[in-house]
N, C-alpha and C positions, 0 to 999 in steps of 0.2 A: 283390903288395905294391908299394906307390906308394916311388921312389924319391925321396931328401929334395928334389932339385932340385923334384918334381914338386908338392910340397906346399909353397901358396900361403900368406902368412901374412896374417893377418889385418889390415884396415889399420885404424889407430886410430880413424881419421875416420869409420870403418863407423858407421851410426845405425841404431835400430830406427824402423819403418815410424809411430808414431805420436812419436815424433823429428822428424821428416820431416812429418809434417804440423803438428805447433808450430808449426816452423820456416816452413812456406809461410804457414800463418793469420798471422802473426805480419808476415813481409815481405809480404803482402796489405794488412793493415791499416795500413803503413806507405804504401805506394805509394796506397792511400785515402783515409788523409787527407793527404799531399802535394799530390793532385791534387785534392780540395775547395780547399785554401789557396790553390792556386795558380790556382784560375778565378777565384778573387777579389780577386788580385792582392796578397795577403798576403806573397807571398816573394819581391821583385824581387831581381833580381842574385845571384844562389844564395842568399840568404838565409835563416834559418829552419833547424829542424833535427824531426825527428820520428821516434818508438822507439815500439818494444812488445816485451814481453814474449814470449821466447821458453816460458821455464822460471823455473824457481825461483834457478838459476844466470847465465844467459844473457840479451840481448837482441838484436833487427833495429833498425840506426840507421842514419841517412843518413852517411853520408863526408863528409869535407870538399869545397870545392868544388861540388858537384854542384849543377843547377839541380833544384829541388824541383817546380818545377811541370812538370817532365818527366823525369820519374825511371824508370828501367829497374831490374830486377833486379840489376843490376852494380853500382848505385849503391847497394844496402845493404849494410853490412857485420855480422856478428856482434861482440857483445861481451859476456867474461866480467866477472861483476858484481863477481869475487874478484879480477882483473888485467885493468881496462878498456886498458891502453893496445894501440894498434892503430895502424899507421902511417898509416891512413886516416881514424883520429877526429876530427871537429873539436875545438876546441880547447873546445867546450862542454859535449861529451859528458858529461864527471863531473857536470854537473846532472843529467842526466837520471841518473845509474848513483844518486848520491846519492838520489834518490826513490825508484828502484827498492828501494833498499836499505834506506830509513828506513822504507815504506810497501807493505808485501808485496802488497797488496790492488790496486795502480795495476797496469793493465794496459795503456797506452799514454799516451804524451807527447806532445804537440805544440806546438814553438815556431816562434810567427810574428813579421812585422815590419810591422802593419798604420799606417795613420796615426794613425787614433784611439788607439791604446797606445800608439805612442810617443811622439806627441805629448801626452796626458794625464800620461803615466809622468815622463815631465819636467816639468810643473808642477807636478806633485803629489808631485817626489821629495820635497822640503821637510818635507809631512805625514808622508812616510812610505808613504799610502796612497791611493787612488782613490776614493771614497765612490760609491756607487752606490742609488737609495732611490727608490720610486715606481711603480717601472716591473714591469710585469705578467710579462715574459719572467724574471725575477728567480727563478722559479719552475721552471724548464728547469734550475736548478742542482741537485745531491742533495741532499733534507734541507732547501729553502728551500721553507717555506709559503704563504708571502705576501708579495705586494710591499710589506707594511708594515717590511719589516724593513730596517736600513741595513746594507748589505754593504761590508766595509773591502778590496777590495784590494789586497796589500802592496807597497809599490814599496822595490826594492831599490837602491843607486845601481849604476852600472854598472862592473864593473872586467874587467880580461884574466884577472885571477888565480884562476882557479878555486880553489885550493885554501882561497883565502882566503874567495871567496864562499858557496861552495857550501855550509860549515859556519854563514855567516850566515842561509842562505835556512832552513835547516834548524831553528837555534834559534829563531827567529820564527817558522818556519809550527806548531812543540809537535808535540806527537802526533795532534793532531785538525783540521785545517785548517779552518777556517768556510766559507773559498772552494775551490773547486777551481784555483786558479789564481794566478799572482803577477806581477809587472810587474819589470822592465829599465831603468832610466830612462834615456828615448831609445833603447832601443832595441827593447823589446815583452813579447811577453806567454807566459807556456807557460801552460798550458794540460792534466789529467789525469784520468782517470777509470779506472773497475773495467773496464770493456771500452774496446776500442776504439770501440765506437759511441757509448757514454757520455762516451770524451772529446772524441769530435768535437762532440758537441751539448756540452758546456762549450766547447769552443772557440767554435764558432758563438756562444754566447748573449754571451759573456764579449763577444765582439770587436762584437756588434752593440750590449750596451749601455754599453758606452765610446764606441758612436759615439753613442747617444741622449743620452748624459752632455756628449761635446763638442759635440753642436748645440742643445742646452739651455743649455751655457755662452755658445755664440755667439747664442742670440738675448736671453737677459739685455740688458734696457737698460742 
């Protein structure tokens, strides 16, 4: 007979074995596309921030601080979707939990701080949105057929105040977003998709034609 001392108690934080792997896919694809943004120099100065889906509860997000384009495991932190706060959160995080939560189906977030968003994001806060129309990559997006079609953008203005934002970004993007993605003005772009591979190619596509968008503006006579 095992004497009480001898009997170990369970610890909370105990996970089942496909827990554990969520959880690695999940800080994988995080450390994935940090390290696409950041060979392209999308996230100077710790900038930027990028999440996925752990579970249906849970997510892997970068911490505050952290340089994105050289991220280690120690740099992601968990967060529950029902009590995001985390003394490591950036101060952005509740966007990202906000999508998680409006939009079951996203399975990764990526926000960058590229030139071309935020430099378009603030000319175009005015309209509201970034027009995008012509261009063949236009089709990299989910659900976009043809470059004939005009893709709106939404440019948001930019505040500190998450809890104020975050319920803006939400009532504008409705139930059905057109784009995968939405602008910062001056400050950049996120960026979302059903897997993590899916949001990295909206990321890529999003950030290359806002750059075709601003050098189209700049060769305008």
């Amino acid at each position: 007979m095992a004497l009480t001392s001898d009997i170990l108690p369970i610890s909370p934080l105990a996970r089942l074995p496909e827990d554990t792997a969520a959880r690695d896919a999940a800080v994988a694809a995080v450390l994935e596309g940090a390290a696409f943004a950041g060979a392209r120099g999308w996230v100077p100065a710790t900038s930027g921030n990028f999440s996925a889906r752990i579970d249906a509860d849970e997510i892997a997000i970068t911490a505050t601080g952290t340089d994105k384009a050289r991220l280690t495991r120690d740099d992601i932190i968990s967060v529950s979707l029902a009590d995001p706060a985390h003394p490591r959160a950036s101060a952005e995080a509740p966007l990202h939990v906000d999508l998680y939560r409006a939009f079951p189906e996203i399975a990764a977030i990526f926000h960058v701080h590229s030139p071309a968003a935020t430099l378009l994001s603030l000319a175009d806060a005015p309209k509201g949105a970034v027009r995008i129309q012509g261009f063949e990559l236009q089709k990299a997006l989910a659900g976009v057929k043809t470059h004939e079609v005009a893709l709106d953008i939404p440019v948001f203005a930019n505040s500190q105040d998450m809890a104020v934002l975050g319920p803006q970004v939400l009532a504008r993007l409705g139930g059905a977003p057109a784009v995968p993605g939405y602008l910062l003005a001056g400050h950049g772009l996120y960026a979302w998709g059903r897997t993590a591979a899916e949001a990295r190619r909206h990321l890529e596509a999003l950030e290359v034609l806002l750059g075709f968008e601003f050098e189209r503006r700049r060769l305008q006579p």
